[in-house]
N, C-alpha and C positions, 0 to 999 in steps of 0.2 A: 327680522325676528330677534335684535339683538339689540332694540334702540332707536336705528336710525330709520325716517320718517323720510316721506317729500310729496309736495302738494305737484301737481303736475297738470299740463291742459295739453289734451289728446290732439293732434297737429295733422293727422292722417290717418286713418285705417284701410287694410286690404284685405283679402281673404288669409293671406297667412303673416301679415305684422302688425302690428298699433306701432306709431311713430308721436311718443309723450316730449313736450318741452317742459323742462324741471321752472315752475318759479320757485320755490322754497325748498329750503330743505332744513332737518337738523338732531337732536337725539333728545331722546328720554329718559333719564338717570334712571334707573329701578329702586325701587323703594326702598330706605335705609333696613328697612324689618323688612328678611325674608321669613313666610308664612309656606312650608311643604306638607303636603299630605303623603302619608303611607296607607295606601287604599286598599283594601283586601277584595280580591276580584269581584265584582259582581255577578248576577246571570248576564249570560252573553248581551241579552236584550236591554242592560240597561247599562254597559258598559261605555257605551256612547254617551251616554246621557249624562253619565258619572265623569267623565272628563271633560264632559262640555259646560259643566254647571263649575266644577274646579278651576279650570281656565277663567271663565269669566268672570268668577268671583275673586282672582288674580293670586291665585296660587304660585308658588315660584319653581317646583317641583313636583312630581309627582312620579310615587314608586310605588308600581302594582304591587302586589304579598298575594300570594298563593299560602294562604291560613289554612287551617285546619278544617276548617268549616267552608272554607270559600265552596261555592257551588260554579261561579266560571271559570275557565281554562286559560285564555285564550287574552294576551295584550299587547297582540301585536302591531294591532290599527291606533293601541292609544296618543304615539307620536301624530300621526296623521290627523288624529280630532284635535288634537292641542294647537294643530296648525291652521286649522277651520274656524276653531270655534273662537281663537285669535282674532283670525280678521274678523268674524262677526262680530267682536265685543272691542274691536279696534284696540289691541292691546300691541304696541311695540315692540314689547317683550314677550316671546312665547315660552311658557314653561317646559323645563325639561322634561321629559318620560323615561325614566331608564327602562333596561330589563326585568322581569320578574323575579322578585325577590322571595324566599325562601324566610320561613322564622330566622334561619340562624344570621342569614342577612340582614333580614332587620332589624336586628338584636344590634349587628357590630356598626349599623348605620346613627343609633344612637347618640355616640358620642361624638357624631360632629355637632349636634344641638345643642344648645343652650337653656332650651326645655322641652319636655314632651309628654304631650297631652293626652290620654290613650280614653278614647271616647266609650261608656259604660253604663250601661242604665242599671248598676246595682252600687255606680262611683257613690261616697258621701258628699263629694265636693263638687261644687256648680265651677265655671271656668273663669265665673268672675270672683271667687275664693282663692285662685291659685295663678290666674297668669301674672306676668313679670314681664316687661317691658323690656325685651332681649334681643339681640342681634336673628337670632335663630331659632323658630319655633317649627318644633314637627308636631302634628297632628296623626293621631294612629287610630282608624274607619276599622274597623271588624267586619267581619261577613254578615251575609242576610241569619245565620241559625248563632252569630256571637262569637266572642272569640275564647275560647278554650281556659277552663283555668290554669294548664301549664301555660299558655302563652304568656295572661298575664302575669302571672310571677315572675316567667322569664322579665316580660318589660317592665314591671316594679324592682327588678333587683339591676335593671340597667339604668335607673332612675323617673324613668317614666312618673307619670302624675296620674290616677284614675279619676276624672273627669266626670258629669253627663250633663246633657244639654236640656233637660227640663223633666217634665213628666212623660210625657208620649213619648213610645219610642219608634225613630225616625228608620225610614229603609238605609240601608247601608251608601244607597246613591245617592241620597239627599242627605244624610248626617255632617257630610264633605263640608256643602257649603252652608251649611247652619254652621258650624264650629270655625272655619274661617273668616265667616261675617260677625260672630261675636268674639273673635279674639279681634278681629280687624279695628272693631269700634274699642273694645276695651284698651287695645295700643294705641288707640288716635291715628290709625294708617288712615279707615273712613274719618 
C-alpha cells in the first residue's frame, strides 16, 4: 500500500496457504501533485460509495468533516474502503483516511496546502479560473443540505478558494471525484 508492487505465479495452494514464486517486483513513485479531499460525511448509505469513487479517482488523502449539516455520523470503515477500493482500481498507493475532523480541524488543517478549493454552487469562479499548479491541493466537499455560511468564512479567511463545478448541483458523494478529475486534467496529472 505504499508503492511497492510484484507480479507473482502461484506454485501451490492448500486449504490454509497459497505458496507465490515472486518474478517481478518494484515501486511506484506517487504523483509529484498531491490532490486530498476534506469530505463532509455523507448519509451512512453512500459513505462507501464516497470513498470508493475518491480512491479510484487517486486521491492522496482523505479527512472526513463532521460539518454542520453533515447528516452521517459514522467513518470508521473509510480506511477499510480505501483499502478495497485500492486493489480494485490497482492503485499502489492507498490513500490515507484520518479521523473525523471537526470545523475547527479543518480550519488548522489548511495551512499545510498550497491551495484550497472549497466546492460551492453559489462560488463566482469555475476551478479552471483559479487552480495553480502546486505541490498541495485540498479540495473542501460540503454535506448533502451545504455547508453553513459560518463555515465558509471560516475557510475564506484561512484562504480557501470558493469554487463550483458547473450548473447542476452534484450529491456531496459525487462532487469528490468531479472536482479531482478536473483539477487532475487542469494540472496535467491526467
Amino acid at each position: 500500500g505504499q508503492g511497492g508492487w510484484a507480479r507473482a505465479e502461484i506454485t501451490s495452494i492448500s486449504k490454509r496457504s497459497t505458496q507465490l514464486k515472486v518474478i517481478e517486483q518494484g515501486f511506484e513513485a506517487p504523483e509529484p501533485i498531491e490532490i486530498s479531499v476534506l469530505q463532509a460525511l455523507p448519509k451512512n448509505d453512500r459513505a462507501r460509495e464516497t470513498v470508493e469513487l475518491l480512491t479510484a479517482a487517486g486521491v492522496s488523502n482523505i479527512y472526513p468533516w463532521q460539518a454542520a449539516r453533515s447528516i452521517g455520523k459514522e467513518s470508521e470503515k473509510w480506511a477499510i474502503t480505501a483499502i478495497e477500493a485500492s486493489k480494485q482500481s490497482r492503485r499502489f498507493t492507498i490513500p490515507k483516511v484520518t479521523e473525523k475532523l471537526d470545523t475547527q480541524k479543518a480550519i488548522e488543517l489548511i495551512k499545510d496546502f498550497d491551495q484550497v478549493l472549497v466546492c460551492h454552487e453559489a462560488a463566482q469562479y469555475k476551478i479552471s479560473d483559479v487552480i495553480k499548479v502546486v505541490p498541495r491541493t485540498l479540495i473542501i466537499i460540503g454535506p448533502e443540505g451545504g455547508i453553513t455560511d459560518e463555515e465558509l468564512d471560516l475557510f475564506k479567511a484561512s484562504g480557501g478558494e470558493l469554487i463550483r463545478l458547473g450548473r447542476p448541483v452534484l450529491r456531496s458523494a459525487h462532487a469528490g471525484i468531479a472536482a479531482i478529475s478536473a483539477v487532475s486534467a487542469l494540472k496535467k496529472v491526467w
